[in-house]
C-alpha positions in Angstrom: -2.0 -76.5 -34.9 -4.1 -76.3 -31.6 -5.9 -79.9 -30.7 -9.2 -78.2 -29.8 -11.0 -74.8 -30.2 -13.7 -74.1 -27.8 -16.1 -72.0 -29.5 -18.8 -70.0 -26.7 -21.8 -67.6 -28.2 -22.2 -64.7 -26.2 -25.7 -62.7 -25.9 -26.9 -60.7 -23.0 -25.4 -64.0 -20.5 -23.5 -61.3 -18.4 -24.4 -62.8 -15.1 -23.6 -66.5 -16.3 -20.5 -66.1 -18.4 -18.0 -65.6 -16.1 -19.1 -68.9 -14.2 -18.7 -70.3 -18.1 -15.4 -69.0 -18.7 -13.8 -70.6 -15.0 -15.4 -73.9 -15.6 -12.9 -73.7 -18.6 -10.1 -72.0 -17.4 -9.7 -74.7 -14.4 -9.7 -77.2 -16.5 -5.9 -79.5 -16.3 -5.5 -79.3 -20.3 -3.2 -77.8 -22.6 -3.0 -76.9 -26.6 -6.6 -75.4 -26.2 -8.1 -72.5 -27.5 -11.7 -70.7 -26.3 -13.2 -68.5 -28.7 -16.3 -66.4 -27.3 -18.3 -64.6 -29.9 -20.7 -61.7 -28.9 -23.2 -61.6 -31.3 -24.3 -58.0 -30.5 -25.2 -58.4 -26.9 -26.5 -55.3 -25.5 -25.2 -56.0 -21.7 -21.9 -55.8 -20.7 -20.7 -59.6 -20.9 -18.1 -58.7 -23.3 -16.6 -56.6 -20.8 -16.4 -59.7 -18.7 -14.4 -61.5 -21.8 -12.0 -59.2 -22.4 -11.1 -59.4 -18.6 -10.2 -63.1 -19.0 -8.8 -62.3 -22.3 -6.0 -60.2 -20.6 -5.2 -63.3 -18.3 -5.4 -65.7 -20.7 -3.6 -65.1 -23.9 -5.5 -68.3 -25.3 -8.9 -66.9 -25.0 -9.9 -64.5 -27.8 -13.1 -62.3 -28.1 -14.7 -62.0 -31.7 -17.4 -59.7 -32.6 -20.7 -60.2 -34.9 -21.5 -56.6 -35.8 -25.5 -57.3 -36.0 -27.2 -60.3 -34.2 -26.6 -63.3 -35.9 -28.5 -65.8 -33.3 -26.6 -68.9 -32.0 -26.8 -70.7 -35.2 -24.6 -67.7 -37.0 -22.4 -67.0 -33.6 -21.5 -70.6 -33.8 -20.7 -70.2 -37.8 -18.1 -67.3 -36.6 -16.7 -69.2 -34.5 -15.8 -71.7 -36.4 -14.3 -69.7 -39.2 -11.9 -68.4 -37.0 -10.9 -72.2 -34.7 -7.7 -73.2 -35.6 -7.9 -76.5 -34.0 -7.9 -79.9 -35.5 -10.9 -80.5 -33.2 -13.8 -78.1 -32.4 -16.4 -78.8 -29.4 -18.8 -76.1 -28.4 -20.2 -74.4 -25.1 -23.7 -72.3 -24.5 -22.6 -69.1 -22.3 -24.5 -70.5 -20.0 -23.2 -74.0 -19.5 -20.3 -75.1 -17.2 -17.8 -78.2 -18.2 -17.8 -80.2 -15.1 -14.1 -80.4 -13.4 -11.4 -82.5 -14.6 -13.4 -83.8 -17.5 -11.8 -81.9 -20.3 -8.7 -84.1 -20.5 -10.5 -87.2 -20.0 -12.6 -86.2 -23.5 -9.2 -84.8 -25.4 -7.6 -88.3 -24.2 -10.4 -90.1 -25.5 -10.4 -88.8 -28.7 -6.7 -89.0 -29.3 -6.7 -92.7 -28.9 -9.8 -93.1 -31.4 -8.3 -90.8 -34.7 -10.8 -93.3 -37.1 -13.4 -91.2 -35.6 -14.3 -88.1 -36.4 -17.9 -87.5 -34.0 -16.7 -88.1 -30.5 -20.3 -87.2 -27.4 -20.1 -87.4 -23.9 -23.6 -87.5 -21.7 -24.4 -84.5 -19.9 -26.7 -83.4 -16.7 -29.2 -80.4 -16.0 -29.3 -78.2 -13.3 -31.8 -75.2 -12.8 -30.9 -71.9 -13.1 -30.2 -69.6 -9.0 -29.0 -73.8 -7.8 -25.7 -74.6 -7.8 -24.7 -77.9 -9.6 -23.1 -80.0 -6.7 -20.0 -81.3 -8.6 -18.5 -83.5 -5.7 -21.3 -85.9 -5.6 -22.6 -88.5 -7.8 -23.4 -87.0 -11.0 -26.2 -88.2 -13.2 -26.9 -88.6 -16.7 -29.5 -87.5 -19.5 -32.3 -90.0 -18.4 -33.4 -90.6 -21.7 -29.9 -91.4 -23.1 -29.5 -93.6 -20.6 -32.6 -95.5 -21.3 -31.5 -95.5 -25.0 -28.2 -96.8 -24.5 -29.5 -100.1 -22.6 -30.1 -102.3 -25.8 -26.3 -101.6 -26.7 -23.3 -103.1 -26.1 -20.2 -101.6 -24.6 -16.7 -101.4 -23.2 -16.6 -100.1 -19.6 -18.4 -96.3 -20.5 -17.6 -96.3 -23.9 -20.5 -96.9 -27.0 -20.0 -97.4 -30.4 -22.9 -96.1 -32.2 -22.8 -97.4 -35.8 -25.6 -95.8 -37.0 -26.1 -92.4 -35.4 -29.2 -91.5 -38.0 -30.9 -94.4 -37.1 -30.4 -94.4 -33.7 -31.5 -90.5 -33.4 -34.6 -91.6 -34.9 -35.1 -94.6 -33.0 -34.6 -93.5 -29.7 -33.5 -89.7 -29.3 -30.6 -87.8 -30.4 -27.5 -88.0 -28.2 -25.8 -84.9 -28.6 -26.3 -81.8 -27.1 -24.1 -78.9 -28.1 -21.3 -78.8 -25.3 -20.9 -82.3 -25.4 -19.7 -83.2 -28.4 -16.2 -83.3 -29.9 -16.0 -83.1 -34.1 -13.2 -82.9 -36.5 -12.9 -79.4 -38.0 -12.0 -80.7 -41.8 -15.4 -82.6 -40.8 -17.1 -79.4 -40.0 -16.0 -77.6 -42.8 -16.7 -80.8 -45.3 -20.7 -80.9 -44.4 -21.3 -77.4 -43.9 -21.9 -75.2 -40.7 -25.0 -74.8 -38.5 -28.0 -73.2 -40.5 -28.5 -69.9 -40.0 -32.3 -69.9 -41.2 -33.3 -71.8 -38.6 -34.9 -70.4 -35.4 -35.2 -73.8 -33.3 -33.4 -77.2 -33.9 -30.8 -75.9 -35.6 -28.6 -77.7 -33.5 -30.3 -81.3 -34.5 -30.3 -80.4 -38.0 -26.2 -80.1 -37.5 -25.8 -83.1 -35.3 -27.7 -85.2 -38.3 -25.3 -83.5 -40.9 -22.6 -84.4 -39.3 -23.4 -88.6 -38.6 -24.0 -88.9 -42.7 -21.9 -92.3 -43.4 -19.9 -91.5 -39.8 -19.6 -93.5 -36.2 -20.3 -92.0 -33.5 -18.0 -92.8 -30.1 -20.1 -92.2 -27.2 -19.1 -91.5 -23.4 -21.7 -92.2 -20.6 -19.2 -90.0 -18.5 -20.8 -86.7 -17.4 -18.6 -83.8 -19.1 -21.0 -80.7 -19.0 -23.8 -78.9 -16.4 -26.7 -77.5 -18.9 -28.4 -74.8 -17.1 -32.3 -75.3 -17.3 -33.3 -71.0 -17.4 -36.9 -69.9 -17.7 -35.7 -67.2 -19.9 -33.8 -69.9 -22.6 -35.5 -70.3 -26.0 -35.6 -74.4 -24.9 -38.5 -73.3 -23.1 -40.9 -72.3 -25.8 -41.8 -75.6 -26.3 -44.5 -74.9 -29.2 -41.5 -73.5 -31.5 -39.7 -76.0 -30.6 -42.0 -79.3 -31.9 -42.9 -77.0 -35.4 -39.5 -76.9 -35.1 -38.4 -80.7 -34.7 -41.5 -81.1 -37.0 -40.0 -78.8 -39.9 -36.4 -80.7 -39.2 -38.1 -84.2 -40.1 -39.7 -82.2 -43.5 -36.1 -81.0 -44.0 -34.6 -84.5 -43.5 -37.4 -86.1 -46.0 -36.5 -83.8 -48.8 -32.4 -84.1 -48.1 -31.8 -87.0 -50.6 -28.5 -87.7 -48.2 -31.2 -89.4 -45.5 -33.5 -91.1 -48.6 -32.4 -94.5 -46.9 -34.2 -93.5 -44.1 -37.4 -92.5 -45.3 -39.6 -94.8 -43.7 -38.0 -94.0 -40.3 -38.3 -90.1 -40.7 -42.0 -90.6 -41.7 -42.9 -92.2 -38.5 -40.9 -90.0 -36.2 -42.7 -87.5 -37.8 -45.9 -89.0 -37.1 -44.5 -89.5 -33.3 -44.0 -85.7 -33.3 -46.9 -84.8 -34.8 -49.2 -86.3 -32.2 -46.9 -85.0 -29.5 -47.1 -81.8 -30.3 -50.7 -81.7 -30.6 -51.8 -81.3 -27.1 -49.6 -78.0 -26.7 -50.5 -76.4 -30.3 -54.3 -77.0 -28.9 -53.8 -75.8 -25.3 -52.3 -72.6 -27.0 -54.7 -72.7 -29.7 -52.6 -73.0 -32.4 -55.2 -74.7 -34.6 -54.1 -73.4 -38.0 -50.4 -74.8 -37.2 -51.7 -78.0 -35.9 -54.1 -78.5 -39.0 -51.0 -77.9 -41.2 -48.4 -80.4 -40.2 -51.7 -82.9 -39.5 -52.8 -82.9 -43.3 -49.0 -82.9 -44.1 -48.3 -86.2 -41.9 -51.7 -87.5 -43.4 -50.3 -87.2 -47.1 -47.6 -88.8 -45.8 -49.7 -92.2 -45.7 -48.5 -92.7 -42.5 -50.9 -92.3 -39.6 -52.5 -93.2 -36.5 -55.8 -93.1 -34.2 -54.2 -90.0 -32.5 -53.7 -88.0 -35.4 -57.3 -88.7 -36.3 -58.2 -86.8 -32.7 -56.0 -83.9 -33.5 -57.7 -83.5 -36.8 -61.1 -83.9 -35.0 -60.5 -81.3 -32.4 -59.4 -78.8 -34.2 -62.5 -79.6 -36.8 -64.8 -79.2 -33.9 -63.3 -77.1 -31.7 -62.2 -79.3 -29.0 -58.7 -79.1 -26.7 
């Protein structure tokens, strides 16, 4: 069996894939396998694939024959890894050099675990990542991570849940590392959902597990105007929708009291976006919602008051 399947979605990233696909290809590993799945792009970035699929008899093109979106892509993918481990990588991503085997060591000397994460830095899209320097992590992360104790770079998070609800949620798609028999045990990314799905996933997948974090930098996530990360209003209805998803999940009923006031955090954070847009009736909605919820604060009060009256 391979050790670890690299599973890429593919749509309309023609001018980034290639970049993608060498960041890999560089990397000092063996027993790996990269599986890129175009979910019905309409530019020629397949064409790019199948290039590195005639060099590399490792990396293998699959094709969705109508549009998915990332969350189905990914599902693909996964149906066709044969690796005991499966990690994944955004088209438009880089892994940073040399860092592959460090991960693949990692998690062979930790086989108790099945979620392995390693931190991660942005760079905007048309700049170069500078790879030689010092590398930075996710500020927040880092700020999350202070309270906890640790050997060298190496966390053990006990409680993933909690601490995603606490603080922030460590994972980000490239940088995690999870058992496939996991994978296929909680159930794949949901395809219903437009924004967050990959939160909703990460959350499956900590139910009752550890989590072995890495403050070592593995990937370079590419901040693009065109990405749907940008449209921050669908995201926070999104994030917003997750907590309402988590509440009703009887898996995270432990947590309740948690969920309820990160919802009330999210709420009131994405009020003064759905007002700026004018996204009253939204706002109103998930405001009465958190308000049933018995669970509320002075700024919730102002959201419902401005959109009331009419003020941003």
């Amino acid at each position: 069996m391979t050790f670890l399947s690299i599973i890429i979605p593919l749509y309309n990233t023609e001018q980034y894939i290639a970049e993608t696909l060498e960041s890999v290809v560089t990397q000092k590993v063996n027993d790996i396998e990269v599986i890129v799945v175009d979910d019905a792009s309409t530019d020629k970035g397949a064409d790019v694939v199948r290039n590195y699929c005639i060099k590399y008899d490792w990396i293998r093109l699959v094709n969705n024959e109508r549009s998915k979106g990332v969350s189905g892509a990914r599902n693909t993918g996964i149906n066709y890894a044969n690796g005991a481990y499966i990690t994944f990588l955004d088209s438009d991503d880089i892994l940073l050099p040399n860092t592959l085997e460090k991960r693949i060591k990692l998690v062979k000397m930790h086989p108790e675990f099945k979620n392995f994460c390693w931190d991660y830095t942005t760079f905007e899209d048309g700049k170069p990542l500078d790879t030689k320097g010092k590398i930075l992590g996710n500020v927040k992360i880092n700020k999350a991570l202070q309270s906890y104790k640790h050997s060298e770079s190496v966390y053990i998070i006990e409680n993933p849940v909690s601490f995603y609800l606490d603080f922030t949620c460590l994972m980000l798609t490239g940088t995690l590392i999870v058992q496939s028999k996991h994978v296929k045990r909680i159930g794949f990314f949901d395809e219903s959902l437009t924004h967050c799905e990959d939160t909703d996933f990460w959350f499956k997948l900590s139910i009752d597990q550890k989590l072995l974090f890495s403050k070592d930098v593995s990937i370079g996530y590419r901040s693009r105007s065109g990405s749907a990360s940008k449209d921050q209003e669908k995201i926070m209805l999104g994030i917003v929708q997750l907590r309402d998803r988590l509440l009703s999940n009887t898996d995270f009923h432990i947590y309740r009291k948690k969920i309820i006031d990160r919802r009330l955090r999210d709420v009131c954070q994405a009020g003064y976006v759905l007002r700026k847009n004018g996204s009253n009736k939204a706002l109103f909605k998930i405001t009465l919602q958190q308000i049933t919820t018995g669970r509320v604060n002075i700024r919730l009060f102002k959201n419902l008051i401005s959109i009331l009256f009419g003020k941003k």
